[in-house]
C-alpha positions as CSV (number, residue, x, y, z in Angstrom):
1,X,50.0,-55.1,-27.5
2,X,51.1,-51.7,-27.1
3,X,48.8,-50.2,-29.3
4,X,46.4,-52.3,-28.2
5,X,46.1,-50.9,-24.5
6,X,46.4,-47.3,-25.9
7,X,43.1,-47.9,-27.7
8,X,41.5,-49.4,-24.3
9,X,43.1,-46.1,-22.3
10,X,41.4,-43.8,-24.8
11,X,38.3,-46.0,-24.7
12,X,38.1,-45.5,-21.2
13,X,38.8,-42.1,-20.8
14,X,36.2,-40.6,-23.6
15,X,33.9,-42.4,-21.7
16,X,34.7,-41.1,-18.4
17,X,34.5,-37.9,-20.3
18,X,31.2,-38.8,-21.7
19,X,29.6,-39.6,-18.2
20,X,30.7,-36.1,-16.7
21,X,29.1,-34.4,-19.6
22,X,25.9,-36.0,-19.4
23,X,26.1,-35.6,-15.7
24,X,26.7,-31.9,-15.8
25,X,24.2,-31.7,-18.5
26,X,21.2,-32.9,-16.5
27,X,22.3,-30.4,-13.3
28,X,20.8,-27.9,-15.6
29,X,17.7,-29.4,-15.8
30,X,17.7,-29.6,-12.2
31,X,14.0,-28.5,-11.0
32,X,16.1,-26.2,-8.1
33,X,17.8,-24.3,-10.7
34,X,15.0,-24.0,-13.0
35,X,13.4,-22.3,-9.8
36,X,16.3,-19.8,-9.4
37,X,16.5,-19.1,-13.3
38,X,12.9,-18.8,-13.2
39,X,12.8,-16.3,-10.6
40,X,15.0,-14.5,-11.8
41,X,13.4,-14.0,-15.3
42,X,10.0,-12.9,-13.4
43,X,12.0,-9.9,-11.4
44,X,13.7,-9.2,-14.8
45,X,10.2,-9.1,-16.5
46,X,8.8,-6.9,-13.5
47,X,11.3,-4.2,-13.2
48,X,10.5,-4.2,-17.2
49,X,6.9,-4.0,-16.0
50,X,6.7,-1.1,-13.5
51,X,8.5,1.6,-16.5
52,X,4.9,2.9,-16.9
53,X,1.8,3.6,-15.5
54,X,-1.2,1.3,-15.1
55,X,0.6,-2.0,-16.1
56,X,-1.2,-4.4,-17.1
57,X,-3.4,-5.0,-14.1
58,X,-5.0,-8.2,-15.4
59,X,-1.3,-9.9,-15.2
60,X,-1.1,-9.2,-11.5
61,X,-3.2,-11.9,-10.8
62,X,-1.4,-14.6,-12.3
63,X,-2.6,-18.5,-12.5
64,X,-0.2,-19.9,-10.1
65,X,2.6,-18.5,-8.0
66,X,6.5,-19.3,-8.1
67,X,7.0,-22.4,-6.2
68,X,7.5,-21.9,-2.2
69,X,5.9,-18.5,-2.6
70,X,2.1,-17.3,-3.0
71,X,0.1,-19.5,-0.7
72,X,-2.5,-18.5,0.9
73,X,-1.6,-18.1,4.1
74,X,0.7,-19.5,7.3
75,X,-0.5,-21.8,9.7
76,X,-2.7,-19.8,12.4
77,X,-0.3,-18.2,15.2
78,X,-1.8,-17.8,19.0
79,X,-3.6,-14.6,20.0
80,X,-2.9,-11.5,20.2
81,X,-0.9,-11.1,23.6
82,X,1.2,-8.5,24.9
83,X,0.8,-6.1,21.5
84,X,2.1,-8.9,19.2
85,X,1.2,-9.0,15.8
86,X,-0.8,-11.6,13.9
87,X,1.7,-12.4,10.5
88,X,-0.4,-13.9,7.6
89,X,0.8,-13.7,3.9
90,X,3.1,-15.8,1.4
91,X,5.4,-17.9,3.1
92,X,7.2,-21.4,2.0
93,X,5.5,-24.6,2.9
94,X,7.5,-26.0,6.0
95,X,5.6,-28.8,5.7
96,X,7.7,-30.2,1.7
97,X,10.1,-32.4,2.3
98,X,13.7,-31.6,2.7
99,X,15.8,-31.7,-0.7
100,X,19.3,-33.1,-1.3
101,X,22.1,-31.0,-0.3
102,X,24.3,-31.3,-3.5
103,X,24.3,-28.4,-5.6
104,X,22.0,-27.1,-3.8
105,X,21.6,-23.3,-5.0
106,X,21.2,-19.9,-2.7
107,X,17.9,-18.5,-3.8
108,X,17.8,-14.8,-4.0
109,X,15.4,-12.8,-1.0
110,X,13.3,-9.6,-2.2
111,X,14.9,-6.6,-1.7
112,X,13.7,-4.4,0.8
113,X,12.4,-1.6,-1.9
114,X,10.1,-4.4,-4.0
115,X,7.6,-4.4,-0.6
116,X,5.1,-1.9,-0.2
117,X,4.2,-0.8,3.0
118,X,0.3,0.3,4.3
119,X,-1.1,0.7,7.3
120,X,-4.9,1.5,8.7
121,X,-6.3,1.9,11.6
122,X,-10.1,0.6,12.0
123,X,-12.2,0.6,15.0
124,X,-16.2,0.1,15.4
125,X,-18.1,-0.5,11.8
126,X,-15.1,0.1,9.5
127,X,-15.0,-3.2,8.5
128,X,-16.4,-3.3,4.8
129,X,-14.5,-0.1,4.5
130,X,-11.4,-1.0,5.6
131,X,-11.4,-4.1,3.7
132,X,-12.2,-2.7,0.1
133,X,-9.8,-0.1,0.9
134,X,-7.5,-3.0,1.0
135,X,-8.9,-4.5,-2.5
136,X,-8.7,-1.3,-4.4
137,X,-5.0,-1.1,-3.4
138,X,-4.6,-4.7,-4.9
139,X,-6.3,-3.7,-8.2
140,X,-4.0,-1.4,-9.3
141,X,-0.8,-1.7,-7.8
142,X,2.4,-3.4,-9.0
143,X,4.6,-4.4,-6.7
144,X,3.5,-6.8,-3.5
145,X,2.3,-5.2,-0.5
146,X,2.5,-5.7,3.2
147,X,-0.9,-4.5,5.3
148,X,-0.5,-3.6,8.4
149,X,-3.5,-3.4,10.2
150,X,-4.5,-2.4,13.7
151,X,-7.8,-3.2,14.7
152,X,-9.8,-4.0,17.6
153,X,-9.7,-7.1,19.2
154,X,-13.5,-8.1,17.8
155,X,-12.3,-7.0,14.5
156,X,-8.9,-9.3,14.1
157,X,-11.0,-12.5,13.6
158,X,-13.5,-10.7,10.8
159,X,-10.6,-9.9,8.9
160,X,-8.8,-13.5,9.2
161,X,-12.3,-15.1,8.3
162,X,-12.4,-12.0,5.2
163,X,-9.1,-12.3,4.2
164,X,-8.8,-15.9,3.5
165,X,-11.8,-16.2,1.7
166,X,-10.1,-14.2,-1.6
167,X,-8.8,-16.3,-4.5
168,X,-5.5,-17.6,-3.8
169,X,-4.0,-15.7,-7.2
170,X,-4.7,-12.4,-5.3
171,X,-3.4,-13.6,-2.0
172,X,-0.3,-14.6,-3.3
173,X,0.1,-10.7,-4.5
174,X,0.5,-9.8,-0.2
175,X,0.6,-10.4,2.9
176,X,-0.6,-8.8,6.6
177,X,-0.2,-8.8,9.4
178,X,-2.8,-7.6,12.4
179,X,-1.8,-5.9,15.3
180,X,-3.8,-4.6,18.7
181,X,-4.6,-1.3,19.1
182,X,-1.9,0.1,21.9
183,X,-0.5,3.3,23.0
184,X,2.9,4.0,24.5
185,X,2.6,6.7,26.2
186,X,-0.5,8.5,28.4
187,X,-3.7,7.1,28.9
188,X,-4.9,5.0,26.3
189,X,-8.3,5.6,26.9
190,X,-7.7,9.1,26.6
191,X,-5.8,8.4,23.2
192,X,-8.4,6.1,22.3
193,X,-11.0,8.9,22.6
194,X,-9.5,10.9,20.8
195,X,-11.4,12.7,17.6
196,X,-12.8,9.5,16.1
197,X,-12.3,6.0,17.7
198,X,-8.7,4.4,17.3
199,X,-7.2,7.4,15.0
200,X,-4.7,8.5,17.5
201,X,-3.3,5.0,17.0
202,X,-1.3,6.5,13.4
203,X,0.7,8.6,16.1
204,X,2.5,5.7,17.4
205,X,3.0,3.9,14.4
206,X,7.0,4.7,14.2
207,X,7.1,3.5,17.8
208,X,5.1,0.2,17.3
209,X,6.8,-1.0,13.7
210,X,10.5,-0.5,14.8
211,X,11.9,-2.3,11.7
212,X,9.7,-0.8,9.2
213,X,11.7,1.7,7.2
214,X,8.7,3.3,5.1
215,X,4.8,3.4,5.5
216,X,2.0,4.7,3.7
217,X,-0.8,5.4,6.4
218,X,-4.3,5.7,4.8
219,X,-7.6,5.9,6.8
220,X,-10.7,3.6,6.2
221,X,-12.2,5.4,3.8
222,X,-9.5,5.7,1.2
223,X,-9.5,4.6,-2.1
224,X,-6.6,3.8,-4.4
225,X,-7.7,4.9,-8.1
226,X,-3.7,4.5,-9.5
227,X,-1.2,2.1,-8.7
228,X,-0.2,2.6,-5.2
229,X,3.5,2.4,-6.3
230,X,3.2,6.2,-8.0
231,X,2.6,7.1,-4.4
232,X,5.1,5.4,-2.7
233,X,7.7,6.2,-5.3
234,X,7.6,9.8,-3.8
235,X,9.8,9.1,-1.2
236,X,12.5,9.3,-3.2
237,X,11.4,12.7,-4.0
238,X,12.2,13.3,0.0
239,X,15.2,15.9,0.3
240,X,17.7,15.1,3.2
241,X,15.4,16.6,6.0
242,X,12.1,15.6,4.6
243,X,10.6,12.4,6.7
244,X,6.6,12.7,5.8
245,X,4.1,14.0,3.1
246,X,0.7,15.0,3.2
247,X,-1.7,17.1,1.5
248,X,-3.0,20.4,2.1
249,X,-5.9,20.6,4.0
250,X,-7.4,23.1,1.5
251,X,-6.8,24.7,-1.8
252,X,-8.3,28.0,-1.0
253,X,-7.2,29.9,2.5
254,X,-11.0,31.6,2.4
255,X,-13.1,28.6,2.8
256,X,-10.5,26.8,4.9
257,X,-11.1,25.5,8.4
258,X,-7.9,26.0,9.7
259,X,-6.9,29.3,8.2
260,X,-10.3,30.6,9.6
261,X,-10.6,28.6,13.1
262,X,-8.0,26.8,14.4
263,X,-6.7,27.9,18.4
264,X,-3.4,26.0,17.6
265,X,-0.3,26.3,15.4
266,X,-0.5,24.1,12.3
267,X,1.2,23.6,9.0
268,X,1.7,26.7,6.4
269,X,-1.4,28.5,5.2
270,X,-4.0,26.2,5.2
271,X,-2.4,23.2,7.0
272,X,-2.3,20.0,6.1
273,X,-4.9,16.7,6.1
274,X,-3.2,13.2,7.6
275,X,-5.8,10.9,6.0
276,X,-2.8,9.8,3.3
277,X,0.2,10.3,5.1
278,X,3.6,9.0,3.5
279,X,6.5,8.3,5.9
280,X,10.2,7.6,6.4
281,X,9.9,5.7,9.8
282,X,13.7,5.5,10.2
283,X,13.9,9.6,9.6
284,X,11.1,10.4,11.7
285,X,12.5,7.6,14.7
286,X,15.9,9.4,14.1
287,X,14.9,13.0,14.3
288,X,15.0,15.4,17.4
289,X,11.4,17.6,16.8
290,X,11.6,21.3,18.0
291,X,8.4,22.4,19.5
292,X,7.0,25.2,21.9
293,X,7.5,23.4,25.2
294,X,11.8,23.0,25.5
295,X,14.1,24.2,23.5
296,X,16.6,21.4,23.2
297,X,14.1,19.3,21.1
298,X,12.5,16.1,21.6
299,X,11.9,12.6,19.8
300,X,8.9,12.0,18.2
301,X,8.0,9.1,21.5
302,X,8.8,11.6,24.2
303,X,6.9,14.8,21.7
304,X,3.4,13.2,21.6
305,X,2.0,13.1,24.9
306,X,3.2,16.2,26.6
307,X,2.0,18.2,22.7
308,X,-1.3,16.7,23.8
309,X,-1.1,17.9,27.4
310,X,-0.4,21.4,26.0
311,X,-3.1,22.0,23.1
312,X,-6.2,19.5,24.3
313,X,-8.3,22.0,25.4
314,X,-7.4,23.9,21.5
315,X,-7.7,21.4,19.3
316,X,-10.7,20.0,17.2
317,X,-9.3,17.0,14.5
318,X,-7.3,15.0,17.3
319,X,-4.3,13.4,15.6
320,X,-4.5,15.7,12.8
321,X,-4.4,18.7,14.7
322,X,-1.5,17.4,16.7
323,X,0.7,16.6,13.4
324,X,-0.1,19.8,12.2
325,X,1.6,21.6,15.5
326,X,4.6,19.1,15.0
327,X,5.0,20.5,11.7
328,X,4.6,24.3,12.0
329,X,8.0,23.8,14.2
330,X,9.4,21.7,11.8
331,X,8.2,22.8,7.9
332,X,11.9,21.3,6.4
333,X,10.3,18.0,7.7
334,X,7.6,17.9,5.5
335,X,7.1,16.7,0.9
336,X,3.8,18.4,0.5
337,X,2.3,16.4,-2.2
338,X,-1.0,17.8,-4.6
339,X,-4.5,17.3,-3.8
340,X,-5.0,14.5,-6.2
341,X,-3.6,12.5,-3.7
342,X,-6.3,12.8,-1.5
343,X,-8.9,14.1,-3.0
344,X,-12.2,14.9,-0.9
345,X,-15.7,16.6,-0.9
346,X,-14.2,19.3,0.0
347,X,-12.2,19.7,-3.1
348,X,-15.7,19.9,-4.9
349,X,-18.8,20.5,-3.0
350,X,-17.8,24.2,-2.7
351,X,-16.6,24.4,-6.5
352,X,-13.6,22.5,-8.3
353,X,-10.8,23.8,-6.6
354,X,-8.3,21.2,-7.2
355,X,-6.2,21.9,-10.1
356,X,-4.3,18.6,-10.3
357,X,-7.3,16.3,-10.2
358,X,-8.8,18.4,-13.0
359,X,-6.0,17.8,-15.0
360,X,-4.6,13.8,-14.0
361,X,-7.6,12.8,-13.1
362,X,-8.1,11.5,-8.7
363,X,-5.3,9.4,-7.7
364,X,-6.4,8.7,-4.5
365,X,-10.1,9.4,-3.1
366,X,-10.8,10.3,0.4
367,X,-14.7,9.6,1.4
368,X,-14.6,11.6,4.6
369,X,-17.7,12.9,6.3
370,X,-19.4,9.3,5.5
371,X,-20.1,9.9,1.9
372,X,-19.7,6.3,1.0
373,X,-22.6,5.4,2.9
374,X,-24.9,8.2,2.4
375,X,-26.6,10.2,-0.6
376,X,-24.9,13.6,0.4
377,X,-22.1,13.3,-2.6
378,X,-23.2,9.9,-4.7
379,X,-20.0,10.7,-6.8
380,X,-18.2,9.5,-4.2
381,X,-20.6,6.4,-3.7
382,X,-20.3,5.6,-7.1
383,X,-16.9,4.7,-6.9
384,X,-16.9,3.2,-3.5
385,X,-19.7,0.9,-4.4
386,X,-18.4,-0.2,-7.4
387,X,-14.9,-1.5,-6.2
388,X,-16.8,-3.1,-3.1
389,X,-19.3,-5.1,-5.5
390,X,-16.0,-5.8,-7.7
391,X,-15.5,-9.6,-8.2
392,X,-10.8,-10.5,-8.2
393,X,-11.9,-12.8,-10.8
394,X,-14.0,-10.4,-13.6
395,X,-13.2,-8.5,-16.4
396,X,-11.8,-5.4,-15.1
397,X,-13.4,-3.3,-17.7
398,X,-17.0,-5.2,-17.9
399,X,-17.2,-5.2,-13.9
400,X,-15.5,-2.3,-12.6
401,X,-14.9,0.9,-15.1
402,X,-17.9,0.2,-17.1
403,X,-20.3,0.2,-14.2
404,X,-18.7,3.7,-12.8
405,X,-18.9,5.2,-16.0
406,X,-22.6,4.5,-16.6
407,X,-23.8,5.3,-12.7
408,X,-22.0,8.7,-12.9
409,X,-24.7,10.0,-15.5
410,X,-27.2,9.8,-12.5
411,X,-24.8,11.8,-10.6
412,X,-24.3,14.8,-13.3
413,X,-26.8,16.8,-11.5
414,X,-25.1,17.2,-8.1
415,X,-22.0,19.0,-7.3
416,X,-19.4,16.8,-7.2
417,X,-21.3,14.7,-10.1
418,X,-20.7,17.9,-12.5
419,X,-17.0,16.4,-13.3
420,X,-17.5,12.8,-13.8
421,X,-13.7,13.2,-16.1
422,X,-11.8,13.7,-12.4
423,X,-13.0,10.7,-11.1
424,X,-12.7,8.6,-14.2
425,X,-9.4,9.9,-15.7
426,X,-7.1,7.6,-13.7
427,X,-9.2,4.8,-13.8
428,X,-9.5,4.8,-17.4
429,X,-6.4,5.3,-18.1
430,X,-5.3,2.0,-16.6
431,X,-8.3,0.0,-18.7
432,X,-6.7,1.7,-21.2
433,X,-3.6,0.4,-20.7
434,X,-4.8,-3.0,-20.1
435,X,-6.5,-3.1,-23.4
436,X,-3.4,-2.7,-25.1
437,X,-0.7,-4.9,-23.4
438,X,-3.7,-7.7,-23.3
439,X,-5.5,-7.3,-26.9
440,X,-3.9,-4.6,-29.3
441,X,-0.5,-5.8,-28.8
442,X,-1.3,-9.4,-29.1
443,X,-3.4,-8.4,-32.7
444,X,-0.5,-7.2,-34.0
445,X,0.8,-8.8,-36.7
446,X,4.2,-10.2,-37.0
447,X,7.1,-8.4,-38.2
């Protein structure tokens, strides 16, 4: 009898034991942990992808996005009142139905540093522009991106109604949000007036995006030729003081306009042009600027208006010329970064003069003066038209680089035309890139 209930005890416990093994077993095949593990494969794979330039564009457009992620777009929010943004992007459906509580894991949030952030600034007919600004950013870039885009109020619906009309693959790969134009200080008329419609706005933007910590500012007509995370990976380049970086204005001090014109301070020899402008929001909205007018300093809110007061009657490139005042005070405040960066006609219609494009290749191309949309420097236009014409959904090479490449032999006469290699370098050196993560490497025979 003895033996005979040790036998049953045994019995019953191996099958208790049983039961919690299966149970425990199946929690691994739970569909929330499969979402964790799986998320946390795709950030191991992209921190493996962004080691090199021009990753694998194709692959940034995937099929379908991790689940509660990459949707379209959030349910529409109410107006725009009181100088409120408009938030649209990837956000989790609150519409799914609750899940169990048991075991229920923490899923991790993006860090901070894996969001870009852009900003422009359009006003009037800068529609088309602003928006394949925004597309050539997506093309190349890595990481996800927040837009952050002030626009006039008949604007804000055109870009809802333009924005949600791209394939959901690419949506998923950002989000935006759409803000009024406003102005904190003065007369916003006055600001509004000033040089070109609406570009004063870029002077308020540390004011106005109080828990941004980094921007990338870009007017309309900017082009992204590289990933834009080669760009925004030179704020760590920043030293301690360092809390913005432009380009210079010009290459040669001869030919440029502020070494030979300007009735106002302005940055170093040749000063300095804000269509790209890299920041460090918190630095700048932490700094005490020193400047002509008091001695003591003065934030960069309480600088702007009373700098304008001073040099209105002096100045000729609005915002520009006001930044460039700011930092001929304060030069330890300011990452100069090369021409290739922003790259304009300038940089060719009077002769090559910008070594670094000449030997990278343009990272960034600036279509001031309105060549996009004239025949003045078809180089430019080139480019412009064919990222505009681009379809998210073609081949890359067939649709985009291919097109550029054979246009640009019309353009060989005319003097920007004469060096089709530094507007093609960059660009082909991300096909290139694609061709062999996407075919050479999957050719490869097995070892």
């Amino acid at each position: 009898m003895r033996i005979h209930c040790k036998v049953v005890v045994i019995a019953v416990c191996f099958g208790v034991f049983l039961l919690l093994y299966f149970l425990g077993g199946n929690a691994a095949d739970d569909p929330l942990l499969k979402e964790v593990v799986g998320e946390e494969e795709e950030d191991g794979n992209s921190s493996r992808s962004t080691s090199g330039l021009g990753r694998d564009v194709a692959a940034k457009f995937p099929k379908k996005s991790p689940a509660g992620a990459g949707v379209r777009a959030a349910e529409p929010l109410k107006g725009r009142k009181e100088g409120k943004a408009i938030n649209r992007g990837a956000s989790v459906n609150a519409k799914s139905k609750p899940r169990s509580n048991m075991a229920r894991p923490i899923t991790r949030r993006k860090r901070a540093e894996d969001v870009m952030h852009l900003a422009v600034v359009a006003c009037g007919n800068r529609l088309d522009e602003t928006l394949t600004m925004v597309k050539s950013a997506l093309l190349f870039s890595l990481k996800r991106i927040t837009f952050h885009i002030f626009a006039e109020d008949p604007l804000a619906p055109q870009f809802e109604e333009r924005l949600k009309k791209w394939p959901r693959a690419v949506s998923a790969k950002f989000q935006y949000r759409i803000y009024p134009i406003t102005f904190s200080v003065g007369n916003a008329d006055e600001w509004k007036k000033l040089f070109k419609p609406c570009a004063a706005q870029r002077l308020f933007l540390p004011v106005i995006l109080k828990d941004v910590d980094s921007l990338l500012y870009v007017d309309t007509d900017v082009l992204f030729l590289r990933p834009m995370d080669d760009i925004w990976s030179l704020l760590k380049s920043f030293n301690s003081t360092q809390l913005a970086a432009m380009a210079p204005e010009h290459e040669v001090p001869k030919i440029g306009w502020y070494s030979r014109f300007a009735r106002h301070p302005f940055y170093g020899v040749t000063g300095v042009n804000s269509g790209v402008m890299l920041m460090n929001l918190t630095r700048i909205r932490s700094t005490m600027f020193k400047n002509s007018m008091i001695p003591s300093g003065l934030s960069w809110e309480d600088l702007l208006h009373p700098l304008y007061q001073k040099y209105k009657n002096h100045i000729t490139w609005g915002d520009q010329d006001l930044l460039n005042i700011i930092f001929h005070y304060n030069p330890e405040c300011l990452f100069i970064f090369p021409c290739q960066w922003n790259y304009r006609p300038d940089h060719c219609m009077y002769g090559s003069n910008c070594k670094g494009a000449e030997e990278e290749g343009v990272s960034i191309l600036h279509g001031n003066r309105g060549v996009y949309h004239d025949d003045k420097q078809p180089a430019f236009k080139v480019v412009y038209d064919a990222i505009h014409e681009f379809p998210f959904e073609d081949n890359m090479f067939q649709s985009l680089f291919y097109p550029i490449q054979t246009k640009f032999l019309d353009t060989v006469n005319t003097l920007c035309g004469r060096i089709p290699q530094v507007f093609l370098k960059q660009i082909e050196k991300t096909m290139r890139k694609l061709f062999e993560d996407k075919v050479v490497r999957h050719v490869r025979p097995h070892k």
